[in-house]
N, C-alpha and C positions, 0 to 999 in steps of 0.2 A: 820400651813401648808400654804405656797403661792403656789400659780399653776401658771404660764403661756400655755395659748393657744399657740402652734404653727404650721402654715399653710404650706401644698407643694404650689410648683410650677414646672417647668419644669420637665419632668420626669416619673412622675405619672400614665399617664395616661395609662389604659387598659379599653378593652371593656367588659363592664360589670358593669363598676363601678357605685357605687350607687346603684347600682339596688336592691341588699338585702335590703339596707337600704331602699329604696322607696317600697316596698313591707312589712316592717314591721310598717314603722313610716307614722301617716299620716300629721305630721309633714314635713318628706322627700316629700313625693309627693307632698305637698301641693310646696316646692323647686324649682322641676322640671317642676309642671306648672307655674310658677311665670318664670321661664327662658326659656321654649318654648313662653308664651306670650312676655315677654321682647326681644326677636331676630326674632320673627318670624320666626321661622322655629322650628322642633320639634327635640333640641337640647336632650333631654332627650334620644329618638331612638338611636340617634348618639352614647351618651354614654354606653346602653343598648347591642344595637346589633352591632356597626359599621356601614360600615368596617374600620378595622386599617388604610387601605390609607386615608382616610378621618378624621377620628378622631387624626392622626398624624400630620397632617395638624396645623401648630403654629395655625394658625384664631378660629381655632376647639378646639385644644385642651386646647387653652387660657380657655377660657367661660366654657368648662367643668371641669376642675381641679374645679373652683371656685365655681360653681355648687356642683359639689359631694363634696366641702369640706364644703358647707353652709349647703346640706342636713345631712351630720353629726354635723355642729352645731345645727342646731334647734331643733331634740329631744332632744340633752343635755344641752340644756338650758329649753324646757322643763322640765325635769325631776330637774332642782335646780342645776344642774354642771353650774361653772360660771366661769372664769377666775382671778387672779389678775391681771394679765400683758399678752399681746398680741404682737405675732411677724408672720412674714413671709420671707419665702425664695424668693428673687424675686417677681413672679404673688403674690405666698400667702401673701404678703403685703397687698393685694387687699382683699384677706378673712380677712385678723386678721380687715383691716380699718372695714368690714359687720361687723364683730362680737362684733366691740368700739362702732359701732351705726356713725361714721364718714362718711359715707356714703352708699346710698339704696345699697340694692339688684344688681335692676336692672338695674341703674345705673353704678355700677361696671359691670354686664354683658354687658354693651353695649360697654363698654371703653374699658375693656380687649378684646372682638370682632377685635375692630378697633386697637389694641395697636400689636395684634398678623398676621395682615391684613398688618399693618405698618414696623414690624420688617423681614417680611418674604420678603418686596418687597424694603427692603434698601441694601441687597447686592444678586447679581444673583445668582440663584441657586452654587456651585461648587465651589465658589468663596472664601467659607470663611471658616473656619473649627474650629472645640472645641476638647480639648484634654485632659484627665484627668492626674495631674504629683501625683505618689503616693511616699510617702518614702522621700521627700525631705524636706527641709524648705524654707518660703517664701523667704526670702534675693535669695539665690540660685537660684529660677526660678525667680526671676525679673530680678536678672543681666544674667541671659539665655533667657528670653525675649527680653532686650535691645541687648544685643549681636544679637541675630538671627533676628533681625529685619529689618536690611539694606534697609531702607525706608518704609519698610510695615508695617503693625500693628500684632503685638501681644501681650499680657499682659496677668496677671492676670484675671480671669472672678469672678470667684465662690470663696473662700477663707474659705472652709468649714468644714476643722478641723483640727488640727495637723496631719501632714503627707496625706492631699487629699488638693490640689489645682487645680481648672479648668483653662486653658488657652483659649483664642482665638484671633482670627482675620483672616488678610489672609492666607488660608491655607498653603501655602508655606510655612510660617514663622511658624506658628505652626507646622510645622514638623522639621523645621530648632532647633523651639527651643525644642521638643522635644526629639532629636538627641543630645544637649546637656546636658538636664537633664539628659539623661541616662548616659553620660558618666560623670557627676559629680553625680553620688550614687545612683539617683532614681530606687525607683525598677519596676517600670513600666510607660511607657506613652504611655497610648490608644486615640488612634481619638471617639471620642464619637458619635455615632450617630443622628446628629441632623441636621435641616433643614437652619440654619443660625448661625453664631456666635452670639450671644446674647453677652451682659455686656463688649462691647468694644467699642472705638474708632469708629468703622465702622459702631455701630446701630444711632449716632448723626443723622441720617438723620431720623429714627423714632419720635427721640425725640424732631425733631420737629417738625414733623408733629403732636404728643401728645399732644402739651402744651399748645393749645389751648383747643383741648377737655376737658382736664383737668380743667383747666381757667373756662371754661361754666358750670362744676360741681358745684354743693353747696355741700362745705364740712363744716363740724359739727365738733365743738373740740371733741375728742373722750372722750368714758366713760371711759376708762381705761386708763392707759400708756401704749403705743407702742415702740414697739422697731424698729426704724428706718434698715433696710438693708443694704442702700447705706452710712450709718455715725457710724451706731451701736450705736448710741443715742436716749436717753429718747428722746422721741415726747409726747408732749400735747394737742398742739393745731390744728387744723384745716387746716389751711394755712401753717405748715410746712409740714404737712401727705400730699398735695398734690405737695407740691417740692417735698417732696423726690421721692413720683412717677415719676417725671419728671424725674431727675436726676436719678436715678435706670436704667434708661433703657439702657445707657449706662457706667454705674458704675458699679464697681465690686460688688459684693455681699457679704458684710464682718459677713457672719454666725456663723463662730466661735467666733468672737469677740460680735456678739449680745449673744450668750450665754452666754458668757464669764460676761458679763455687767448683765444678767438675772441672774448668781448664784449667781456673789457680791450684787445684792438686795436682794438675800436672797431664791429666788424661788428653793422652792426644788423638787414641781410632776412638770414634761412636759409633755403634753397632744400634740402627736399630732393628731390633725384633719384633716381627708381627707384622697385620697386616698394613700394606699401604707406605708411606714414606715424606707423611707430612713433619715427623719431628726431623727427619734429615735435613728438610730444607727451611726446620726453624736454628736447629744446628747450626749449619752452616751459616745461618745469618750470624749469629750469638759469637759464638767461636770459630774465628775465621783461621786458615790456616793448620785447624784439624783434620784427622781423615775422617769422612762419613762414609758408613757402609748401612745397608738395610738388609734384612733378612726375608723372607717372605716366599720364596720358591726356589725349586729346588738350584737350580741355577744363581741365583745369587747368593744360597749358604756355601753350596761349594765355593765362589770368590770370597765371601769371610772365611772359609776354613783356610784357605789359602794363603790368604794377608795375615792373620790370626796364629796360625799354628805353624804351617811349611815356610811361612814366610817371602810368601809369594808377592808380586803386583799386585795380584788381582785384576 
């Protein structure tokens, strides 16, 4: 059996999260106060109670994904669940780096703070739009991206399974190339609700203000192999885990193709960890024939500890 850990990012978040798990493990809690100390301010509440306007908040909901995804790793590694191989979608690059031991805690909580601070104030509110193209293939919306673009930006964002690609940039243009898509076969193109176009063109202005934060990190070669995001390549060492965060922030997110690279290694459970459980059922599209597991409350780590470590069904 290989396992890959694999981490959310955008998306995830509701209020509430963690919380079972910080009320069963005192592993979890022990999480949440390691990341109210690390930010100063009582990030935990936030995730707990709200409110949605705020925890929606990129700045906010950066640091919490990463939080609730570390309070589901640490009972299961407590309990002997361990990884082969580690990846993330995006932010969860930042968990899978906790969970390689590639870099702290809370140091990643402070970075994603500032990374989600930086991406929300690189293009003004209204300004920029994300689109989901379902039913198509990628050739097809790149050259309905270039077409629709008439100076503006829009691309590829997200690339995250056969028949789901996310778009963005100026919103214009993602509607221009949306309008496209549809009339070459896709079966749907939704505007996504989000606070910024993420993974394009137009987040360069984050990405620099990142790459110095970055830079002032002390990153550790990781314990395991990482599956790179932004390249979909084995990572090893230290100093490429913190390029590719740079570079991520406005790269695409090539998910499918990291999977794609985790089944030819051979990895047959994905575990994902954290909240929610939309990489399981881009998993499952990707690599079919693997076992999918999510983590996320206390009831479903016990079934990975189980499958994982005792060797259970689950």
């Amino acid at each position: 059996m290989s396992v890959a850990f694999v981490f959310p990012g955008q998306g995830s978040q509701v209020v509430g999260m963690g919380k079972a798990l910080f009320d069963a493990f005192p592993e979890s809690r022990a999480v949440f106060a390691e990341a109210d100390a690390a930010l100063g301010f009582a990030l935990s509440r936030l995730c707990f109670e709200g409110p949605d306007t705020e925890l929606q908040l990129t700045a906010n909901t950066q640091p919490a994904i990463l939080a609730a995804s570390v309070a589901a790793l640490r009972p299961l590694a407590a309990r002997g669940a361990r990884p082969d191989w580690v990846a993330g979608h995006s932010l969860g690059e930042y968990s899978a780096l906790v969970a390689a031991g590639a870099i702290g805690f809370a140091d990643a909580l402070r970075t994603v703070r500032r990374r989600g601070e930086y991406m929300q104030e690189a293009v003004p509110f209204g300004t920029g739009a994300m689109a989901a193209i379902l039913g198509l293939d990628l050739p097809a919306i790149e050259a309905a991206c270039r077409e629709a673009a008439a100076g503006d930006v829009v691309s590829p964002a997200n690339v995250n399974s056969p028949g789901q690609v996310v778009i963005a940039g100026h919103a214009a243009a993602v509607d221009r190339a949306s309008e496209l898509c549809r009339a070459r076969g896709a079966k749907r193109a939704v505007r996504l609700p989000v606070s910024a176009p993420f993974h394009c063109a137009l987040m360069k202005p984050a990405q620099e203000r990142l790459a110095p934060d970055l830079a002032a990190l002390a990153f550790r070669d990781p314990d395991l192999p990482l599956v790179s995001n932004v390249d979909a390549q084995v990572v090893r060492d230290g100093g490429a885990c913190r390029d590719g965060l740079v570079r991520q922030v406005s790269g695409a997110v090539r998910w499918q193709e990291s999977v794609e690279l985790l089944a030819r290694e051979g990895v047959d459970v994905f575990v994902e960890v954290g909240p929610g459980s939309v990489l399981s059922g881009l998993v499952r599209k990707i690599a079919k024939g693997t076992r999918v597991l999510h983590v996320d409350s206390p009831e479903s780590l016990e079934t990975a500890v189980a499958a994982l470590v005792a060797g259970g069904e689950g």
